[in-house]
C-alpha positions in Angstrom: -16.7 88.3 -98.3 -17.2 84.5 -97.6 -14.9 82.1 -98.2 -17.8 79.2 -99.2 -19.0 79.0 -102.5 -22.3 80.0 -103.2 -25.3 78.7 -101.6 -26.5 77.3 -105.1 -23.1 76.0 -106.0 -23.1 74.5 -102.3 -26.9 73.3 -102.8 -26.5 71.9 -106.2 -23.3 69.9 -104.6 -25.2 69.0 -101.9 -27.7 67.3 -104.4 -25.0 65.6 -106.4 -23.6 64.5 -103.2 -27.5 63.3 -102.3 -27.5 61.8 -105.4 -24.5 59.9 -105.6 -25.2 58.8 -102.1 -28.1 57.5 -103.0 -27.2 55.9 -106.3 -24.5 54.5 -103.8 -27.4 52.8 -101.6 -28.8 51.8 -104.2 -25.6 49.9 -105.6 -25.0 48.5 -102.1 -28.6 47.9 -101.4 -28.5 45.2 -104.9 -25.2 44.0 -104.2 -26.8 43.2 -100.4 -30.1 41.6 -102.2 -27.7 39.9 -104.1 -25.4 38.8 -101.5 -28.5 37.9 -99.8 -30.1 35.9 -102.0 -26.5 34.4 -103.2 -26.5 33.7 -99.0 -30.2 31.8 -99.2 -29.2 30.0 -102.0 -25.6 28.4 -100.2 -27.9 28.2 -97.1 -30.4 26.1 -98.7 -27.9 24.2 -100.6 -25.7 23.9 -97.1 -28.9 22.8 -95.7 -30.1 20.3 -98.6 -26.7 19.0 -98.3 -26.4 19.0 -94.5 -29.9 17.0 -94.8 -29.1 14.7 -96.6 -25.9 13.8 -94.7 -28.0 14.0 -91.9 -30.8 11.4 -93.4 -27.4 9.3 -95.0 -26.1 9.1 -91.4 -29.3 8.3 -90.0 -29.9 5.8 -92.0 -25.9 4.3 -92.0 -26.5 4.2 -88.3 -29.8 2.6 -88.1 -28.6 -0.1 -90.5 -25.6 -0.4 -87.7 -28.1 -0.4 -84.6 -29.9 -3.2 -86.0 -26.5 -5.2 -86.8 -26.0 -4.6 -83.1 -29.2 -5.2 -82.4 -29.0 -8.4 -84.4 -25.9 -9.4 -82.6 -27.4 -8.8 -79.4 -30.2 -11.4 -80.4 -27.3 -13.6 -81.2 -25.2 -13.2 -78.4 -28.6 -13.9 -76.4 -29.2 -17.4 -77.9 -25.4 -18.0 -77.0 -26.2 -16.8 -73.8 -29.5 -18.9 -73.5 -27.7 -21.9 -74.7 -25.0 -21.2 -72.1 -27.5 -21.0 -69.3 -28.7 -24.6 -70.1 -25.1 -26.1 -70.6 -24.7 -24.7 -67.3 -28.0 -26.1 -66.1 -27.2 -29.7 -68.1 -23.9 -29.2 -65.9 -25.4 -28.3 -62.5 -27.7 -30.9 -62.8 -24.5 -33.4 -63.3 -22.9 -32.3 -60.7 -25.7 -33.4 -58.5 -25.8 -36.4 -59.6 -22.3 -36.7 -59.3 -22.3 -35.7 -55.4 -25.7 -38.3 -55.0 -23.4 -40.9 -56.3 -20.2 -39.7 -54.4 -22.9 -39.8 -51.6 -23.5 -42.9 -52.1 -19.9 -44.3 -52.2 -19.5 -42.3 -49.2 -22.3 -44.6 -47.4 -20.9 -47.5 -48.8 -17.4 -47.2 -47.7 -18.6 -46.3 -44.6 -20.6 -49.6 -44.4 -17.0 -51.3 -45.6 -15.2 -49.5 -43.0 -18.1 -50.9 -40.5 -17.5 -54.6 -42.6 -13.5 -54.2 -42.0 -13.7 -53.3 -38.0 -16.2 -56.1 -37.8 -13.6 -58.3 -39.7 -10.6 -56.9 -37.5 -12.9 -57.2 -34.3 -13.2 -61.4 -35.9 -9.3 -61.7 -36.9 -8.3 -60.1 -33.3 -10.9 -63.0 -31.7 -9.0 -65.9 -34.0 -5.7 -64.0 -33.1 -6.8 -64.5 -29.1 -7.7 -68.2 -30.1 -5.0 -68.8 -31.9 -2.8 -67.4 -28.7 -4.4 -69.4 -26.7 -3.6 -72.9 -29.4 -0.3 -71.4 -29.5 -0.4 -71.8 -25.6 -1.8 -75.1 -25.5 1.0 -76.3 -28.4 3.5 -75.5 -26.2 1.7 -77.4 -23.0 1.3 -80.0 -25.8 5.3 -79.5 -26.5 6.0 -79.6 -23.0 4.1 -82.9 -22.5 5.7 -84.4 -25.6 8.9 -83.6 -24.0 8.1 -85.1 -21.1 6.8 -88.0 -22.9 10.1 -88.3 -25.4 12.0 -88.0 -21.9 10.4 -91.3 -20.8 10.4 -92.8 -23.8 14.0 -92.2 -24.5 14.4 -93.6 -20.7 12.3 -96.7 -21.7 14.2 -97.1 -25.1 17.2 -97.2 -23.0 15.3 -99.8 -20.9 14.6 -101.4 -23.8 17.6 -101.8 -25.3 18.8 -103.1 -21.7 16.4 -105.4 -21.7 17.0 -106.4 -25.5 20.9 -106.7 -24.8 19.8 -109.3 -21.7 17.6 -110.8 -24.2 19.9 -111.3 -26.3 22.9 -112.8 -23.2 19.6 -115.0 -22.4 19.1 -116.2 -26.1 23.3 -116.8 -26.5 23.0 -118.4 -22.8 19.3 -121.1 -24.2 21.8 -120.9 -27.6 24.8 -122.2 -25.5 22.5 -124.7 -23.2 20.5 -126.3 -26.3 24.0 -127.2 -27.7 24.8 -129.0 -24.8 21.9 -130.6 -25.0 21.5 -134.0 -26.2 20.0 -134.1 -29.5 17.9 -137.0 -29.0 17.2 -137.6 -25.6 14.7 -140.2 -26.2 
């Protein structure tokens, strides 16, 4: 004798078995669709949402390109403006060097007035030498001259003094004069 059950009991259990099995698939095969469709729906929701971050960001940094691409413009007029301060400036400065330049030439010409003027004071320094030179031949002679005139003032007053006996002497003589001689 076998040990199995019968082939009916073992067919009939293999039905039940088939049967639960595929009342089994059929639970799992809802609970999938369901899942499934439960899935779809969070996907589509994820992805509405997702979207419209998406198209919220887009638009948050489009809003921010054009700040920066407003501040760009700005910072290009400053720019621009800066370029022509700097022109205005270079354009000074080259008037500035013209005009330094120009003082340039005309100290140069003073310098050339100043040596011509120190070329004439060194002339009137040689001329005034040579007056100094002559004063003191001048001096010299004056010297000379004070020399003899001292000698002739000592003459004179030699020949003043004898004067003088000669008028005591005519003096003495007309006082022994008669007064009358007539």
């Amino acid at each position: 004798m076998s040990t199995y059950p019968p082939l009916e009991a073992r067919v009939s259990a293999l039905e039940r078995h088939q049967t639960i099995q595929d009342a089994r698939m059929e639970e799992i095969s809802k609970n999938m669709t369901t899942s499934i469709l439960q899935l779809s729906d969070d996907m589509k929701a994820s992805f509405q949402q997702l979207a419209g971050y998406q198209i919220k960001t887009e638009n948050q940094l489009d809003a921010q390109f054009k700040q920066i691409d407003t501040q760009f413009k700005q910072v290009d007029a400053r720019f621009n403006q800066i370029d022509t301060q700097f022109k205005q400036i270079d354009t000074q400065f080259k008037q500035i060097d013209t005009q330094f330049k120009q003082v340039d030439a005309r100290f140069n010409q003073i310098d050339a007035q100043f040596k011509q003027v120190d070329a004439r004071f060194n002339q009137i320094d040689a001329q005034f030498k040579q007056i100094d030179a002559q004063f003191k031949q001048v001096d010299v002679r004056f010297n000379k001259v004070e020399t003899h005139l001292g000698k002739l003032d000592t003459r004179l007053d030699k020949v003043e003094t004898r004067l003088d006996n000669m008028e005591t002497l005519l003096t003495q003589i007309l006082a022994r004069l008669p007064e009358n001689p007539r």
